[in-house]
NUMI-986449 format. One record per residue (C-alpha): residue in one letter; y, x, z. Coordinates in steps of 0.25 Angstrom, whole numbers, plus 5000, padded with zeros to 4 digits. Layout:
AYXZ
...
REM end
This chain:
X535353495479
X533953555479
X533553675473
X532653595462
X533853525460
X534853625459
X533953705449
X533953575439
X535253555438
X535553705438
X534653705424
X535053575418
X536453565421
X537053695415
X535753745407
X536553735394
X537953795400
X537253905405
X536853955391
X538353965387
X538854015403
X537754125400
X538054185389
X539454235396
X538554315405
X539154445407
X538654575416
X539754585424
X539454565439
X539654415443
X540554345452
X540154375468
X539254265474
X538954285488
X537454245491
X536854315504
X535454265500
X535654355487
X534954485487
X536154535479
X537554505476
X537854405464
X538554485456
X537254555452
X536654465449
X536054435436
X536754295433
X537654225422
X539054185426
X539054035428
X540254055437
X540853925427
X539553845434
X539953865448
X540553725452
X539353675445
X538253735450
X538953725464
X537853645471
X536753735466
X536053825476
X536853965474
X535254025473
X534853935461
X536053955457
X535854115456
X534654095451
X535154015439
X536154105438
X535254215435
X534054155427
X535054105417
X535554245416
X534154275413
X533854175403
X535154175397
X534854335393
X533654305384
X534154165379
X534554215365
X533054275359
X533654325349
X533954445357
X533254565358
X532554585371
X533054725372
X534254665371
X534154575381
X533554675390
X534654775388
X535554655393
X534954635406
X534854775408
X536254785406
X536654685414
X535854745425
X536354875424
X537754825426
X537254725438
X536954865443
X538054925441
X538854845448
X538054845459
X538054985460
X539554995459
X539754885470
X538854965481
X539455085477
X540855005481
X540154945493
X539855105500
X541155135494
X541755045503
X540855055514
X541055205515
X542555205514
X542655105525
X541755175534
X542655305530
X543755215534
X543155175547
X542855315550
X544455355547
X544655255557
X543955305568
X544255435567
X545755425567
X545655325580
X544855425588
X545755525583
X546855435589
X546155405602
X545955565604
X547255595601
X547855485613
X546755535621
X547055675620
X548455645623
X548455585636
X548255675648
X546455635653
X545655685662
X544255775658
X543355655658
X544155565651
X544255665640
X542755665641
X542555515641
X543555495628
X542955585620
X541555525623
X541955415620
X542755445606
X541455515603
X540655385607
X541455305597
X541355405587
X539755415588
X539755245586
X540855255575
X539955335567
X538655275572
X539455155567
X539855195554
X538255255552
X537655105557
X538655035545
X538255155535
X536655115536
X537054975537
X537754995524
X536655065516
X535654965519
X536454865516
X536554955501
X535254965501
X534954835502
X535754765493
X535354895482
X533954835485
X534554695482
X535054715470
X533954805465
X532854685467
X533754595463
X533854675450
X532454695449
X532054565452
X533054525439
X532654635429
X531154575431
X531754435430
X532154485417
X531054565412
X530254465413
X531154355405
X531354465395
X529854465392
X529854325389
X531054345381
X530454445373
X529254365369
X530354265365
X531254365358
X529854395351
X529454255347
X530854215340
X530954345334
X529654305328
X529954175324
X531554205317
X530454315308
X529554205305
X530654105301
X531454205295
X530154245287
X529954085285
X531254065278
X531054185269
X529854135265
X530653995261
X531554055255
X530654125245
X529654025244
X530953945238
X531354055229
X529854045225
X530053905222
X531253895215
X530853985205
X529553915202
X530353795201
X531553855192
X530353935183
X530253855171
X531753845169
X532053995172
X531054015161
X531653935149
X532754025140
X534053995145
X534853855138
X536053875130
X537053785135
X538053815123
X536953755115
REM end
């Protein structure tokens, strides 16, 4: 299926069902999706759960799928122009903020980790040279095998901390990089957004505008009747009441 393709049936096909799947849309972090060509991982992402869509939609491109995914979640936030645009902003903002959050808390999990293993490691080690010194020192050696075992031990201590420094940097950059990530990434989606919200405003505007100008219309009718069902009922409202027991 090619891309042209892929994008037509994505918009025709489940354009309407969207609307509905969309307004379950929640903050929560969505289920994982592993995609190396992603700068960040899918659970930050800024999408609607159309999990329900996923045997559907299986022959689509998982790109245009993603980028469906997150220009409904878009559109499907200034839909309703009945809402404020503060309102609206303060949504996205909110939904940011806990995209971030989450984030935060899974980096801090992953140094968590990474530090507890390498203290791990480091128990490790410690206890097996401990060991190896303890045998050695048992056994009856000569001056220069002494010599020779503990340059070595101390050989291997140098490259199990070397070691452990080489994994530590790699580790950081790693951080770094996916920090960077998913800082562009939101960046790159909070201008997305400001610059929909613009348009939404001036939409937001323009129907605000027009529901004062029918409201206003409708008052008028509705005096302008008054006005004339008076003028019509004058005469009669002017003659002296009948007597019906007469």
């Amino acid at each position: 299926m090619s891309l042209s393709t892929a994008r037509s049936f994505e918009a025709s096909g489940f354009a309407k069902t969207l609307v509905l799947i969309l307004l379950l849309i929640t903050a929560a972090p969505l289920v994982h999706a592993s995609d190396d060509s992603t700068l960040v991982d899918d659970k930050y992402s800024l999408k609607a759960d159309r999990e329900a869509f996923d045997k559907l939609r299986k022959d689509i491109p998982p790109e245009i799928k993603k980028e469906n995914d997150e220009k409904a979640f878009m559109d499907q936030m200034m839909t309703d122009v009945t809402v404020p645009p503060s309102d609206v902003r303060s949504k996205f903002q909110s939904i940011i903020n806990k995209k971030r959050e989450t984030f935060n808390k899974d980096m801090t999990k992953k140094r968590e980790d990474f530090q507890k293993g390498q203290a791990k490691e480091r128990e490790t080690f410690t206890k097996e040279q401990g060991d190896q010194r303890k045998d050695f020192i048992a056994k009856k050696t000569s001056s220069s095998e002494r010599t020779e075992f503990f340059d070595n031990l101390e050989e291997k201590r140098k490259d199990f901390y070397e070691g452990q420094r080489e994994k530590r940097d790699a580790f950081e950059d790693d951080m770094r990089d996916k920090r960077k990530n998913f800082d562009d990434y939101i960046r790159s989606k909070t201008d997305e957004f400001n610059q929909l919200h613009r348009d939404y405003t001036k939409r937001y505007e323009e129907n605000k505008k027009t529901r004062a100008d029918l409201k206003k219309q409708a008052e008028e009718k509705r005096k302008n009747l008054e006005k004339s069902v008076d003028e019509e009922y004058k005469d009669l409202k002017n003659q002296p009441p009948t007597n019906l027991n007469e």
